[in-house]
C-alpha positions in Angstrom: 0.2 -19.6 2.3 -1.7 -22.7 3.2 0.4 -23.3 6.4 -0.5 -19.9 7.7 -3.9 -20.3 7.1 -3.9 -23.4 9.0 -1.5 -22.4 11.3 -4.4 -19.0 12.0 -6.8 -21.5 12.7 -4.9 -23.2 15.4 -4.0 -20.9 17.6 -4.8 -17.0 18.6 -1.2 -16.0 17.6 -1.1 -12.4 17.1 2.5 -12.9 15.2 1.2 -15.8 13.3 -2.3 -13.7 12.2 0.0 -10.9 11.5 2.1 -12.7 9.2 -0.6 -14.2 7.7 -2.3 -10.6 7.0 1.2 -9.6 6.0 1.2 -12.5 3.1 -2.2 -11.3 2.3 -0.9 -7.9 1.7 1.9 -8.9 -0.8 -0.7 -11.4 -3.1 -1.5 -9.9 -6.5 -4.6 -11.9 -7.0 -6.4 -12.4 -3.5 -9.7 -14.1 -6.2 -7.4 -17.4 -6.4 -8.5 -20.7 -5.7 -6.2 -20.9 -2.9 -6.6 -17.4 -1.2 -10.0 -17.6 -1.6 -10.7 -21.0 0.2 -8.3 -20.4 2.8 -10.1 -17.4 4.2 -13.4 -19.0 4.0 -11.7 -22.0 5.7 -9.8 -19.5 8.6 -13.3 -17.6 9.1 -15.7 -21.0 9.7 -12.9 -22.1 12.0 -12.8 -18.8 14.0 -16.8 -18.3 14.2 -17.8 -17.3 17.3 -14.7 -16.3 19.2 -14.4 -13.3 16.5 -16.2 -11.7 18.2 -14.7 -11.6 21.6 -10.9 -11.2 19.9 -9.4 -7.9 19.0 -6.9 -9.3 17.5 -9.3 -11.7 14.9 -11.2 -8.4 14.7 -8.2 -6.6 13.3 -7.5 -8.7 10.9 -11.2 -9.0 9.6 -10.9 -5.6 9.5 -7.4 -5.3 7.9 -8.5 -7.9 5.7 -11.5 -5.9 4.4 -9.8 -2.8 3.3 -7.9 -4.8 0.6 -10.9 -5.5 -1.3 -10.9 -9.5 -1.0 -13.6 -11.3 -3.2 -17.1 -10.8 -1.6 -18.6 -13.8 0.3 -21.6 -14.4 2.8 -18.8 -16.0 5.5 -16.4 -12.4 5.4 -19.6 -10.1 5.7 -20.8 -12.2 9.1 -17.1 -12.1 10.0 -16.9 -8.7 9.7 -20.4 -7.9 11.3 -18.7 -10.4 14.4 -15.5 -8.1 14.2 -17.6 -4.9 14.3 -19.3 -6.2 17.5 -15.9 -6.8 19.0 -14.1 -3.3 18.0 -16.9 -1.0 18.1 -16.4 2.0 20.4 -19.1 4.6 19.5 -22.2 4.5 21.3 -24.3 4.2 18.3 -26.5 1.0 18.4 -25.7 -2.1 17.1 -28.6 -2.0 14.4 -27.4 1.5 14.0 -23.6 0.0 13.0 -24.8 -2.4 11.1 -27.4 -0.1 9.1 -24.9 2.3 8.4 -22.1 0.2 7.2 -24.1 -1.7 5.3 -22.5 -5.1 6.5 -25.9 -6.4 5.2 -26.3 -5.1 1.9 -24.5 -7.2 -0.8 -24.5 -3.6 -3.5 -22.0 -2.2 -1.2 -18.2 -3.3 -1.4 -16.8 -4.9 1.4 -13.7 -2.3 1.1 -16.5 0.3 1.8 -18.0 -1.4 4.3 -14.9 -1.5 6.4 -14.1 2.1 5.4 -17.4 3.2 6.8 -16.9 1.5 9.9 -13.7 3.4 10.1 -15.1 6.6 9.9 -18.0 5.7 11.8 -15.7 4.8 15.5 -13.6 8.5 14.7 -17.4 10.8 14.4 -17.7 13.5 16.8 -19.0 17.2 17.2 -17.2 19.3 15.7 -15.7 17.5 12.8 -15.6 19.0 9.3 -18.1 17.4 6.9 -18.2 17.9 3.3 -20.5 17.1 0.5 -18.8 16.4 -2.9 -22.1 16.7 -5.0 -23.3 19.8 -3.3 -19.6 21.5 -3.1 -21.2 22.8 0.7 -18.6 22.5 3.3 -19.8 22.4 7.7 -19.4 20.5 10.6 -21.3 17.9 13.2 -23.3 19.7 15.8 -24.3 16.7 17.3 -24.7 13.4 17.2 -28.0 11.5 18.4 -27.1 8.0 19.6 -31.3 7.4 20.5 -32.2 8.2 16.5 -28.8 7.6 14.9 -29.2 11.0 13.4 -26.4 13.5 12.5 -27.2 17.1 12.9 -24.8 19.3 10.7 -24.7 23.0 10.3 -23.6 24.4 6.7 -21.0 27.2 6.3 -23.8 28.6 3.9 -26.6 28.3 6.1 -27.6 29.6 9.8 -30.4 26.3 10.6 -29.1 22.8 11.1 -29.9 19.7 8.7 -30.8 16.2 10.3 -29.6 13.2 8.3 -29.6 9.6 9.1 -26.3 8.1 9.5 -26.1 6.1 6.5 -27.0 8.9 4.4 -24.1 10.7 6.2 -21.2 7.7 5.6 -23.1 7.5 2.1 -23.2 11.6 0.8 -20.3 13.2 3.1 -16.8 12.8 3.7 -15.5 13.8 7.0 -11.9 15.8 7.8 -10.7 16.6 11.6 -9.9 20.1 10.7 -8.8 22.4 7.6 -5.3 23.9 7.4 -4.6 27.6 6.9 -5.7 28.4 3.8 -3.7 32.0 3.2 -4.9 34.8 1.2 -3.0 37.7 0.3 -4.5 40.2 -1.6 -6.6 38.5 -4.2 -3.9 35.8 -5.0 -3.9 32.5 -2.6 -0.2 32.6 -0.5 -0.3 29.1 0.3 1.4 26.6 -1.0 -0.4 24.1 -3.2 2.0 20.5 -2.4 1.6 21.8 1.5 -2.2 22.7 1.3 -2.5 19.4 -0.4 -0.7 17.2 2.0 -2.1 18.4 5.0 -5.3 18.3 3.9 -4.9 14.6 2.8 -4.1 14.1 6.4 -6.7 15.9 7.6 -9.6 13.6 5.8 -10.6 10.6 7.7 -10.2 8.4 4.6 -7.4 8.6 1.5 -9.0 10.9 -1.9 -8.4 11.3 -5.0 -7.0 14.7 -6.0 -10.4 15.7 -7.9 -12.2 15.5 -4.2 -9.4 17.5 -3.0 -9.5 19.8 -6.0 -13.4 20.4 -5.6 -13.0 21.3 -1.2 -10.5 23.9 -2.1 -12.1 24.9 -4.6 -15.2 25.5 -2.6 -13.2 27.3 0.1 -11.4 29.7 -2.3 -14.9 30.8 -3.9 -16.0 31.4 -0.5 -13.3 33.7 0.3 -13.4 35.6 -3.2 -10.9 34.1 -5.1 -11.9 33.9 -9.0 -11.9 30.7 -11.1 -8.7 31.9 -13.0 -6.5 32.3 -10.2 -7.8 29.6 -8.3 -6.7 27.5 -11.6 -3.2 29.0 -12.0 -2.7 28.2 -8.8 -3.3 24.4 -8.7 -1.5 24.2 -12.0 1.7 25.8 -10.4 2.2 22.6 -8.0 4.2 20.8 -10.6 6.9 23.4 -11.0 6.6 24.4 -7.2 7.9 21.3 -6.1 10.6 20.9 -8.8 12.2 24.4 -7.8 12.5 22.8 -3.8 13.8 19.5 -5.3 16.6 21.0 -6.9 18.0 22.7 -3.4 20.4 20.5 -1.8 18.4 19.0 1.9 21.3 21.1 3.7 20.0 24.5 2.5 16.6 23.8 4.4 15.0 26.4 6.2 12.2 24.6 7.9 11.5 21.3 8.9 8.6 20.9 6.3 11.6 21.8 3.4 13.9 19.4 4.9 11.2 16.4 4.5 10.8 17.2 1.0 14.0 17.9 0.0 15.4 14.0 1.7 12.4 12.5 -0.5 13.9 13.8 -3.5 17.3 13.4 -2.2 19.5 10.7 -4.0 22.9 12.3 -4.2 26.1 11.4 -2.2 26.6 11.5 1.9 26.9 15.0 3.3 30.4 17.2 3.1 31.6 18.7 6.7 30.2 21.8 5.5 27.1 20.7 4.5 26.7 18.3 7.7 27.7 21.8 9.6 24.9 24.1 8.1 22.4 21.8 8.8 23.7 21.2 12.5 23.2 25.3 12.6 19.6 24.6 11.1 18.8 22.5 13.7 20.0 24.0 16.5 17.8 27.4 15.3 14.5 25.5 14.9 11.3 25.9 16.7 9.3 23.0 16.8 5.7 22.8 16.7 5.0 19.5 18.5 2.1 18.3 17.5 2.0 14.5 16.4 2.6 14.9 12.7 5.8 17.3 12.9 7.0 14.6 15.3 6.5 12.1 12.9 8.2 14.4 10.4 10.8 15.3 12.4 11.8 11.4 12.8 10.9 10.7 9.7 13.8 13.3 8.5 16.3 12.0 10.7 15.5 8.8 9.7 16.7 9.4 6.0 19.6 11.5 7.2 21.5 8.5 8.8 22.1 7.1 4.9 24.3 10.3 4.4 25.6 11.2 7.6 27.6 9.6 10.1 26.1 8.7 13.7 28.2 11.1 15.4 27.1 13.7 13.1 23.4 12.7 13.3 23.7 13.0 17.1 25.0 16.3 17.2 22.5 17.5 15.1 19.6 16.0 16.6 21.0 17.1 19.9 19.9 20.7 18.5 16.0 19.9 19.1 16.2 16.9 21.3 14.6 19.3 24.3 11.6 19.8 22.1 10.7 16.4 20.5 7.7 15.2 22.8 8.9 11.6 22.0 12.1 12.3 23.8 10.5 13.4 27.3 13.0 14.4 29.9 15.0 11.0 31.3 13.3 11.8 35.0 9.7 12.1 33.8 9.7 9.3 31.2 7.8 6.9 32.8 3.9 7.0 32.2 4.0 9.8 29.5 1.7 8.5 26.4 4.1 8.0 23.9 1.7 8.3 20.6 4.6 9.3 18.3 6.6 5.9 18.4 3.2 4.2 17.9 2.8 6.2 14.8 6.2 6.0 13.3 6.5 3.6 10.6 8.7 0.6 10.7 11.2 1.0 8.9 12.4 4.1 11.0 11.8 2.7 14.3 14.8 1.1 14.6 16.7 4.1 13.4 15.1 6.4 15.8 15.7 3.5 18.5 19.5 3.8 17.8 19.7 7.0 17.8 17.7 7.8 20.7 20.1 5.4 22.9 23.4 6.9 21.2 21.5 10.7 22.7 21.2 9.2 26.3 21.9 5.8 26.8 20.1 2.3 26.5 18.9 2.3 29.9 17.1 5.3 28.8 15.4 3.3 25.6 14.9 0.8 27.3 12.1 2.4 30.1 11.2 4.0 26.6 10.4 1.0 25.4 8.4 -0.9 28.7 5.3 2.0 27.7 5.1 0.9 23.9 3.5 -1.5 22.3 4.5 -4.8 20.6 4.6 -3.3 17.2 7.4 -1.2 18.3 9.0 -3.8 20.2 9.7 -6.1 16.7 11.7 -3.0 15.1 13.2 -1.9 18.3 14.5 -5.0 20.5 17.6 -5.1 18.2 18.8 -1.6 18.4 19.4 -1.7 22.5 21.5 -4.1 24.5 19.0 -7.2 25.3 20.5 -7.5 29.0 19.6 -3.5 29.7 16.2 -4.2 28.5 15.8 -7.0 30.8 17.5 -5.5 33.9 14.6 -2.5 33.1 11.9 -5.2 32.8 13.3 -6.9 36.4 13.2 -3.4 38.1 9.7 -2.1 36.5 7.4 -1.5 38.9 5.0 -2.6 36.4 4.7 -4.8 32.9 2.8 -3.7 30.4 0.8 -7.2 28.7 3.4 -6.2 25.9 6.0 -6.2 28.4 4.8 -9.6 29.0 4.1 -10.9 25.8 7.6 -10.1 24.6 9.5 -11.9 27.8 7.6 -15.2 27.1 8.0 -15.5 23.3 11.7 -14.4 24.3 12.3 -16.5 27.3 15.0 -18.9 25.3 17.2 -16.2 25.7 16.7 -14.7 29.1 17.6 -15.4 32.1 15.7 -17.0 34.8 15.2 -13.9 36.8 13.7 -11.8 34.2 11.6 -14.4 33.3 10.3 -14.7 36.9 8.7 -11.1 36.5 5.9 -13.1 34.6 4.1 -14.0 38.3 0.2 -14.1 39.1 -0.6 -10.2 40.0 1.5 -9.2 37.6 -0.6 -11.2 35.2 -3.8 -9.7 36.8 -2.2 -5.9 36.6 -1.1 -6.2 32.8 -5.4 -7.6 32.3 -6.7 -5.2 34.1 -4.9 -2.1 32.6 -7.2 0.7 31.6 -5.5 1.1 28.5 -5.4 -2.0 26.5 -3.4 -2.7 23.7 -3.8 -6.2 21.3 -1.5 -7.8 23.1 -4.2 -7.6 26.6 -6.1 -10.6 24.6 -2.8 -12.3 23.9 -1.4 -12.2 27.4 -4.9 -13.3 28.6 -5.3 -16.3 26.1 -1.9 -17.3 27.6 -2.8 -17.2 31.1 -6.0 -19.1 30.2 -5.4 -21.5 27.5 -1.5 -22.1 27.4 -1.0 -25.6 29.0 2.8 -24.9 28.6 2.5 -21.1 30.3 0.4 -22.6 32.8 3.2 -25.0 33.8 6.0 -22.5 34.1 3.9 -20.2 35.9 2.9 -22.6 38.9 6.7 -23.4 38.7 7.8 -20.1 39.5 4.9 -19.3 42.2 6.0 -22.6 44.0 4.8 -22.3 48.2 3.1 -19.3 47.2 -0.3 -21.3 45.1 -2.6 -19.0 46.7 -1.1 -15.4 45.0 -2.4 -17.4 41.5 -5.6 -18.1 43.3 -6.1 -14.3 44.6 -4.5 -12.6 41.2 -7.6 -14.9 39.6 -9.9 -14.0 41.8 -9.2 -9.8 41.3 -9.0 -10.3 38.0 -12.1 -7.7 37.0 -11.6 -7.9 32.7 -12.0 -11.8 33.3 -15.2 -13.7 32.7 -16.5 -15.9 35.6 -16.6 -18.5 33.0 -12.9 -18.0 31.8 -11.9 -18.1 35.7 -13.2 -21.0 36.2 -11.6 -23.2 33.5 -8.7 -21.6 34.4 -9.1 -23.1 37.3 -9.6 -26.3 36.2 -6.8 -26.5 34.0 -4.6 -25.3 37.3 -6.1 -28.3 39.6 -5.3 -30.5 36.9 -1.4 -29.3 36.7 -1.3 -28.8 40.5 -2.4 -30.7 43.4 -1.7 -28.0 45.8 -4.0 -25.4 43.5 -7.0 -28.0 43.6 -6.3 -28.4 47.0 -6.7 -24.5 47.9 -9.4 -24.2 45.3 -11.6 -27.0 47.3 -10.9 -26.4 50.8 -10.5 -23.5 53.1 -9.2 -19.8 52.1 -9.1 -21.0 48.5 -13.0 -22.3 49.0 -14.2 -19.7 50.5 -12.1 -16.6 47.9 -14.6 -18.5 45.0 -17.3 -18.5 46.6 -17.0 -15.0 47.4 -16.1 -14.7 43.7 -18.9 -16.2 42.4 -22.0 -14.5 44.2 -19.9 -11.2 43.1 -20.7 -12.4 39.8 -23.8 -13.6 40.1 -24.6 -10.3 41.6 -24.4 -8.8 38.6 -26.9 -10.7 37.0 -30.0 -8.9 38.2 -32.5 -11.4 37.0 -30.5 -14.5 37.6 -30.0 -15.9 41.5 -26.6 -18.7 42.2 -27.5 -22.2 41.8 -25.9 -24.1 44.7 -24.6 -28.0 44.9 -22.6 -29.8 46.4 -18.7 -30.2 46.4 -18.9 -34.1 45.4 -21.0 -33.2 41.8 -18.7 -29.6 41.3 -15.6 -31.5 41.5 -17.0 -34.2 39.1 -18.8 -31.5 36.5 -14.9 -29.7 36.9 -13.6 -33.1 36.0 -15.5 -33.7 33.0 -14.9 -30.1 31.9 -11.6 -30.4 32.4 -11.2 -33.6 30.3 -13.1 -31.7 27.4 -10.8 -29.3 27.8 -7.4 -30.8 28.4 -8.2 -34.2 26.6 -10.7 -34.6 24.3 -10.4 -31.3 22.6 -6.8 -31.5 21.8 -7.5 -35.0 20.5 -10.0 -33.0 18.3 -7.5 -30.6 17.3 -5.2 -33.5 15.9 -7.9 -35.1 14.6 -9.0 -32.1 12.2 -4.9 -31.7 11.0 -4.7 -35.5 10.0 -7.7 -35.1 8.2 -6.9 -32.0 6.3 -3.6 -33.6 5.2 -5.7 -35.9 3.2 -6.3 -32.9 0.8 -9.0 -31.6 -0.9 -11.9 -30.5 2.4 -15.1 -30.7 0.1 -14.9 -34.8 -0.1 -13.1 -35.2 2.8 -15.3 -37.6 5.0 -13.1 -37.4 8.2 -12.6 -33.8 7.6 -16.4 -33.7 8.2 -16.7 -35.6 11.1 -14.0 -34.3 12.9 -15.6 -30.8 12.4 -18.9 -32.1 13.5 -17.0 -33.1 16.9 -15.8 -30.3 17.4 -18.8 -28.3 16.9 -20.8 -30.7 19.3 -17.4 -30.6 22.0 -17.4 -26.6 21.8 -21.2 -26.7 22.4 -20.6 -29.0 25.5 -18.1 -26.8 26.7 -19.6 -23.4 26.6 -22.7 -25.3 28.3 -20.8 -26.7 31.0 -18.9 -23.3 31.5 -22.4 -21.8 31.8 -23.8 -24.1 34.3 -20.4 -23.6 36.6 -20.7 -19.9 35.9 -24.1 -20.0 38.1 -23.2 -22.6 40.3 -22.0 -22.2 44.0 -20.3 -25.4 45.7 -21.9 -25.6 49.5 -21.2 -27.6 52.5 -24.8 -28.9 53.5 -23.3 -29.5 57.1 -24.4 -26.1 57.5 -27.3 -25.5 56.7 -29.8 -24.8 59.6 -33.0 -27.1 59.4 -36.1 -26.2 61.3 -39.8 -26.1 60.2 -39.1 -24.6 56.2 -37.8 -26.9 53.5 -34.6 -25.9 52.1 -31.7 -27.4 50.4 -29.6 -30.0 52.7 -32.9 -31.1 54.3 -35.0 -34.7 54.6 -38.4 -34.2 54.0 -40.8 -36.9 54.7 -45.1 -36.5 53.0 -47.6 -38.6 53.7 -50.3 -39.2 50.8 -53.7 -38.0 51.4 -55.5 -40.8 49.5 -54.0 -43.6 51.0 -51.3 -42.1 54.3 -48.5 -43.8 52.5 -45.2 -42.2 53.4 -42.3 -41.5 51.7 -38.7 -39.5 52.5 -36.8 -37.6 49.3 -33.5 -35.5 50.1 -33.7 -32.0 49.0 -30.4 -31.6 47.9 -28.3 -28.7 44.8 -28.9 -28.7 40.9 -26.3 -31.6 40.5 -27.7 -33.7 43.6 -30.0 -36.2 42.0 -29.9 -39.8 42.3 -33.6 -41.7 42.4 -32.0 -44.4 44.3 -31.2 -42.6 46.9 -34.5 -40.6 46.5 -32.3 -37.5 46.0 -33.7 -34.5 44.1 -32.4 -31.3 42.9 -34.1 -28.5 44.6 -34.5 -26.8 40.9 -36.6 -30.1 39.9 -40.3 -30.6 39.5 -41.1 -32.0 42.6 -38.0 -30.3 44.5 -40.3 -27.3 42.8 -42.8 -28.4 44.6 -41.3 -29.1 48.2 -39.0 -26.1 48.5 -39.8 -23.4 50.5 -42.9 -25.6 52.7 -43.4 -25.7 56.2 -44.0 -28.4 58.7 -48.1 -29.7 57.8 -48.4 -27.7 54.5 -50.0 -29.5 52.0 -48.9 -29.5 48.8 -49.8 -31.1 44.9 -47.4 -33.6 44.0 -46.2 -33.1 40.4 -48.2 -36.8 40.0 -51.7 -34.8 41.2 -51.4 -37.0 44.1 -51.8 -34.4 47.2 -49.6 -34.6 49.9 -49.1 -33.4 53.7 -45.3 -32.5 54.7 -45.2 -34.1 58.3 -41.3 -33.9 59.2 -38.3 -32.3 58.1 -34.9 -33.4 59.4 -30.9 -32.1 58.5 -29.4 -34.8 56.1 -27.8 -37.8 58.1 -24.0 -38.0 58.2 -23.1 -40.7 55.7 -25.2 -38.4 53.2 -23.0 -35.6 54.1 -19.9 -36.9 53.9 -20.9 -38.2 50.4 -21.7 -35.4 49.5 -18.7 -33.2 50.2 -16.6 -35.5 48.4 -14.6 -34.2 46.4 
């Protein structure tokens, strides 16, 4: 457990995080000593950067919902998670409010819960209030006031709340399933009425909550407490009778799924196998989501008693109507959500099975429009080189796609792994529809030395498709393209080359006042190529060099033991609080900051940068010449100074024979202004 902790704080690993969460999962006690410290250990080391990581997110997330000891570093975790994950368009104070992230008398299981519901709220959805017994729906919800308007079946007006007091009072359901009368006696049946309505609430109840909404609904349609009673009591003897019919005699697909969970006899006789091929081959389908799931949920537990030839031809009864079997010619782009949804121990099953239908090929384009969670169970029910002849032939990879050929690469060949170039890179980013592994695949591409290396390997005489796929990237930073970039120079010489000189030069620059564009209030700071390639060198050794150094620094000392009186522990974290704090100002300062050529810049009568100015002092004509140069220019030897400086302040933007207040007091009277002289250029575009 202690390795995967550390091993979390390393690295964003989705598989490692994942495992760890797993582990989490199967702990008895998560109050121990050791669990305990370790996630207060794993959340200080994440900090910040949970809240720009889905996947860190998810796990805070995860990690909440199985009630893990309360502590001041998991509620700011999971405030920094909500920021990351939210998707309603409630306010932030609005989230955090209603949650109640803040308040220590609310459970951090609820607190996740809440936020849960909270993402899912629309118009339209079902509400219901246990203490009241009223039943209704959303009208609307007011982002501005954070206000829920509800109408009550019982009442025509609407009722405003807050929405805390909503996620406090109500509990919220997507929709109520036919509740059948007949007569005065209810014709539904209570074990189906009760597990659809379980999936219909937003959040798992106990059967008195469930008890207490039908309840309500059977009073409002007449129903008296007697036979409402009789029938809830019946469930028990209801679900015995179906448990005692063998799963062949099913009728419906609903009966078959009970009767295999009750199931624990011998494999299926011919004749059995043969009446429920019939069964199938007779059955019409509703196919929405959760009879899909059903459906494979039922075939799943059918391949422990009946052969796969048999479990073909019976599935080959229905296979026209299971959505998550489209048609082999219109597979490709079709949103898939019943293989996201099917639990993982079926997915390989259903994997198997749908290859055995139509072929591997088949699966295997299936497969390139899933997600990585599917690809773990799936991967080893289809041939590996059909999978990775569909990958070479896609016309596009899915970050998934991607993040499943690199971890994999030790067992592919070289041309599948060569589908892992620049634009592909940018394409898999850029989707609209981003999955966990969109963070992974662009952690890769900006912090994985060893990825970094392969990739320029592969794109060999071709330097400037990474520069353009960079460039075009639109769901990367300015900040994160430019370390990139400094990470490439430093692998490549060709990259820096084409970064610092002509098309390459000119793509960035382009690039950057994009960027800066988009920050309204802020204009580019400009200076010159000589002090951007020596800031990009000193970010890049904090990056490539002293960081890492860090990193090891930090492991040695945590083998020493316990982290409380751990001296070296300390320090190291201090460095690598001030490092990260040097970094993200550095990364700033590029962000804003445009490299220019001073060659051309046009001098005539107005100061600018890239010109000589030369005052003469009004109290005594003394003369003196400074160089007007960018925000990294200044040298007082060379009486250099940035244009964003006091005095550069002072001087830009003045004419020939203005006279201007020295930031000294001494006043001044501009008399010339001249270009830079060559040997100042030329050292000056250095670089």
């Amino acid at each position: 457990m202690e390795n995967l902790f550390f091993n979390a704080t390393e690295a964003e690993d989705a598989g490692i995080i994942e495992q760890l969460l797993s582990a989490l999962k199967d702990q008895s006690d998560l109050s121990s000593v050791e669990v305990v410290s370790g996630i207060d250990f794993l959340l200080e080391a994440w900090g910040d950067s949970i809240e720009t990581s889905p996947v860190k997110s998810n796990f805070c997330l995860e990690l909440a919902l199985l009630s893990p000891p309360d502590s001041a570093v998991f509620r700011i975790s999971l405030h920094r998670a909500f920021n990351c994950l939210k998707k309603s368009t409630f306010m932030k104070s609005a989230v955090v409010k209603a949650t109640g992230v803040r308040d220590e008398e609310i459970p951090i299981r609820e607190i996740a819960e809440r936020f849960i519901v909270l993402e899912r709220l629309k118009a339209r959805i079902l509400i219901f209030n246990p203490e009241s017994g009223r039943l209704g729906k959303i009208e609307e919800l007011d982002e501005i006031t954070s206000e829920i308007r509800a109408k009550w079946n019982t009442a025509n007006s609407t009722t405003a709340m807050s929405l805390q007091s909503a996620l406090t009072d109500l509990l919220f359901l997507q929709k109520l399933p036919n509740f059948s009368i007949k007569g005065k006696q209810i014709a539904t049946s209570v074990s189906k009425w009760k597990k659809e309505l379980n999936n219909n609430f937003m959040l798992t109840v106990d059967d008195a909550i469930m008890k207490h909404l039908t309840f309500s609904i059977a009073m409002e349609k007449g129903i008296t407490n007697n036979t409402f009673d009789d029938w809830w009591n019946n469930e028990t003897e209801e679900v015995n009778q179906v448990a005692e019919r063998h799963p062949s005699t099913a009728r419906t697909l609903h009966e078959l799924n009970i009767l295999l969970l009750g199931y624990s006899g011998t494999a299926f006789s011919d004749g059995e196998q043969e009446m429920l091929n019939k069964t199938f081959h007779k059955l019409k389908l509703d196919t929405n989501p959760k009879n899909m799931l059903m459906l494979a949920e039922s075939l799943a537990m059918l391949k422990s008693y009946i052969p796969e030839d048999g479990l073909v031809k019976i599935a080959d009864g229905v296979k026209d109507q299971v959505i998550f079997w489209p048609h082999p010619s219109g597979a490709a782009g079709i949103k898939l959500a019943a293989w996201e949804k099917m639990s993982a121990k079926y997915l390989s099953i259903i994997a198997q099975l749908t290859s055995d239908i139509f072929s591997d090929e088949y699966m295997a384009s299936l497969l390139l429009q899933l997600t990585s969670r599917c690809w773990n169970s799936i991967v080893p029910a289809i041939n590996i080189k059909t999978l990775a002849v569909a990958i070479e032939n896609a016309p596009f990879l899915t970050a998934d796609a991607i993040l499943w050929v690199w971890k994999a690469r030790s067992k592919l060949q070289n041309t599948t792994i060569a589908t892992i170039l620049p634009q592909a890179l940018r394409k898999a980013i850029d989707a609209p529809n981003a999955s966990p592994a969109t963070q992974d695949v662009k952690n890769l591409f900006i912090d994985d030395k060893v990825f970094q290396e392969e990739l320029i390997k592969r794109i060999k005489g071709n330097e400037m498709d990474l520069l353009r796929a960079i460039q075009a990237c639109d769901n990367m930073r300015m900040d994160e393209k430019q370390s990139l970039l400094v990470k490439c120079s430093a692998i490549s010489s060709v990259v820096k080359n084409h970064i610092e000189k002509g098309e390459g030069k000119k793509m960035f620059a382009a690039a950057g006042r994009k960027h800066i564009e988009k920050q309204s209030e802020d204009a580019a700071d400009i200076t010159s190529f000589r002090s951007f390639a020596q800031m990009m060198d000193t970010l890049n050794d904090i990056i490539n060099k002293q960081i890492p150094e860090n990193s090891a620094a930090i492991a040695h000392a945590r083998s020493y033991g316990d982290l409380r009186e751990n001296a070296e522990y300390k320090a190291a974290k201090e460095r690598q609080a001030y490092l990260q704090t040097r970094r993200d100002e550095i990364e700033s300062s590029v962000i804003r900051t445009q490299p220019m050529n001073f060659s051309f810049q046009e001098i005539a009568k107005t100061v600018i940068p890239g010109s000589t100015v030369t005052v003469a002092y009004s109290d005594n004509e003394e003369k003196e010449t400074f160089h007007v140069l960018g925000v990294w220019d200044s040298d007082p030897e060379t009486n250099s100074i940035a244009y964003t400086s006091a005095l550069g302040k002072v001087l830009n933007g003045q004419i020939l024979n203005d006279k201007v207040k020295m930031p000294d007091k001494r006043k001044a009277v501009i008399i010339k202004i001249d270009p830079l002289s060559k040997q100042l250029l030329d050292k000056l575009n250095e670089a």
